[in-house]
C-alpha positions as CSV (number, residue, x, y, z in Angstrom):
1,X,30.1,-4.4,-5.1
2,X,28.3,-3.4,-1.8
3,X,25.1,-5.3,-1.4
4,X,22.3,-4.7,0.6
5,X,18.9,-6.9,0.6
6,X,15.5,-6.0,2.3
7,X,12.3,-7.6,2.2
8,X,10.6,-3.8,2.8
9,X,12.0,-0.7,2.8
10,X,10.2,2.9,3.8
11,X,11.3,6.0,2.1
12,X,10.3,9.1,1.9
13,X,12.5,10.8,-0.7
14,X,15.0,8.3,-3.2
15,X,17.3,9.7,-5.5
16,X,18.6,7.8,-8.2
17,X,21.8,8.8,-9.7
18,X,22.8,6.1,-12.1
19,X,19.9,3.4,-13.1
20,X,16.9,1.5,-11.8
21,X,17.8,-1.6,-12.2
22,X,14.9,-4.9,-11.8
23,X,16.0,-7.8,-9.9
24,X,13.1,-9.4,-9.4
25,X,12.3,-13.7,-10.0
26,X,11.5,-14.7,-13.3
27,X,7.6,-14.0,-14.4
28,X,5.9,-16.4,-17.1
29,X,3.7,-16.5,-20.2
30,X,0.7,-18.0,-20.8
31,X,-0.9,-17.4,-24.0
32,X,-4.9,-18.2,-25.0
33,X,-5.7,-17.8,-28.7
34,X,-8.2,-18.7,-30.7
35,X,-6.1,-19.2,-33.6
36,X,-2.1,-20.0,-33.6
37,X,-0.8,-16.8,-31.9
38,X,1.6,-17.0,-29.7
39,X,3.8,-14.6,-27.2
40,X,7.1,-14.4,-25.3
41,X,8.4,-13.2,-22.6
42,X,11.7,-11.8,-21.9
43,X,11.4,-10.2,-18.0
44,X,11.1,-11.0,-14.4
45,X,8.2,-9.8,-12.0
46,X,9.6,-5.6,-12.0
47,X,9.7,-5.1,-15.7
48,X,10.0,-6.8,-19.2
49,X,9.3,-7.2,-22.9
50,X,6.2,-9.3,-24.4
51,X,6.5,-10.4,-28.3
52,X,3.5,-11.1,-30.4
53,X,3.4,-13.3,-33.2
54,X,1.1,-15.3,-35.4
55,X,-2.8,-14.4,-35.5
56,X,-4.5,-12.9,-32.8
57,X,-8.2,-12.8,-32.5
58,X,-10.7,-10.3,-30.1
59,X,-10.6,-11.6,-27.0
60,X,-7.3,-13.6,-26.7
61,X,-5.2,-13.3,-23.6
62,X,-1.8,-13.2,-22.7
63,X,-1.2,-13.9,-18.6
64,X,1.9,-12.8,-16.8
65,X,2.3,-14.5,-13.3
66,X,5.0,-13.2,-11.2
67,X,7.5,-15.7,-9.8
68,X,6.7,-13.8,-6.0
69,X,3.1,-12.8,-5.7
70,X,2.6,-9.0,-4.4
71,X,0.9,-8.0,-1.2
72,X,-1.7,-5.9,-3.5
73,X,-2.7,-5.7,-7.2
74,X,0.2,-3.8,-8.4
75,X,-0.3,-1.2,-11.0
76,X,0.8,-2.7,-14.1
77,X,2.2,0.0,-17.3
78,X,2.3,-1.0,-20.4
79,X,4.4,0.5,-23.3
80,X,4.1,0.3,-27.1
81,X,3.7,3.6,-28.7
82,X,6.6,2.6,-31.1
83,X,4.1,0.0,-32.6
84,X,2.1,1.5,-35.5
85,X,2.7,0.9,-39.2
86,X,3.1,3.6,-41.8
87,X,-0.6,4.0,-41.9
88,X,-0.8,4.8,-38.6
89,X,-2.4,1.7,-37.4
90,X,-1.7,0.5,-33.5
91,X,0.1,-3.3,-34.1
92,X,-0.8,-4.0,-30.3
93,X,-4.5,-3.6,-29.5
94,X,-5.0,-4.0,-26.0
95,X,-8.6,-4.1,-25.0
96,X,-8.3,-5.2,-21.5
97,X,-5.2,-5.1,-18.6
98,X,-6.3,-6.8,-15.4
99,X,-4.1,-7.1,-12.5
100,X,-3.8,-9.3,-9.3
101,X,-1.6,-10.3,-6.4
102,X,-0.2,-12.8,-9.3
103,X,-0.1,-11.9,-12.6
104,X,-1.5,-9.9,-15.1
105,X,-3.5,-10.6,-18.3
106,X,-3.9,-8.8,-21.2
107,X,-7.1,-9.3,-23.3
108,X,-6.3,-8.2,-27.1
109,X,-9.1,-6.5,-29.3
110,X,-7.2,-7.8,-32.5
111,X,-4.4,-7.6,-34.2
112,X,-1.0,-8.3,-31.8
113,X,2.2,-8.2,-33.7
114,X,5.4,-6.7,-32.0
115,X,6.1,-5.8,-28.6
116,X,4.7,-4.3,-25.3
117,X,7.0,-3.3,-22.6
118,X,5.5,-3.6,-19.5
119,X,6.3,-2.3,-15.6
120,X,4.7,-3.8,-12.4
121,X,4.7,-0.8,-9.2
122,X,3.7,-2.7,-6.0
123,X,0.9,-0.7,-4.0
């Protein structure tokens, strides 16, 4: 396999024809609860997959900090439209996402059981 590695690279059009794939260092966790919840991570500093467990309380956090800071506050996506119970109820609430040149940090509003998927774009 052909490699090429650049620190910065200008485009103005990119076509992808197979996959995007993340290659970047390996991001951490850092949960705050007020009771026993607890999180994992399984991602790097492009992309990944946060797992809620335990009881989780208004105002707890969750921090991601990226192995290699960013120049900027990158804009940070999160996914987890797959988590609602038969009732219809969110199993993720999110009431806060904050980002910065070195992590992120969610701040739940209650109830975090399941997953987020989450996707950092550099600015």
């Amino acid at each position: 396999m052909n490699e090429l590695i650049l620190s910065k690279l200008n485009v103005a059009t990119c076509n992808v024809t197979k996959h995007l794939v993340s290659n970047g260092g390996s991001a951490s966790l850092a949960a705050t609860t007020a009771g026993d919840g607890s999180a994992t991570l399984v991602g790097d500093d492009v992309a990944g997959t946060i797992t809620f467990a335990d009881t989780w309380a208004d105002g707890d956090t969750v921090v991601v900090t990226y192995a290699n800071a960013y120049d900027n506050a990158p804009i940070v996506l999160l996914t987890g439209a797959q988590n609602v119970n038969a009732s219809g109820a969110v199993l993720v609430e999110v009431d806060a996402l904050a980002s910065a040149t070195t992590a992120f940090t969610i701040t739940a509003s209650g109830t975090c059981v399941e997953s987020l998927g989450y996707l950092v774009i550099g600015q």
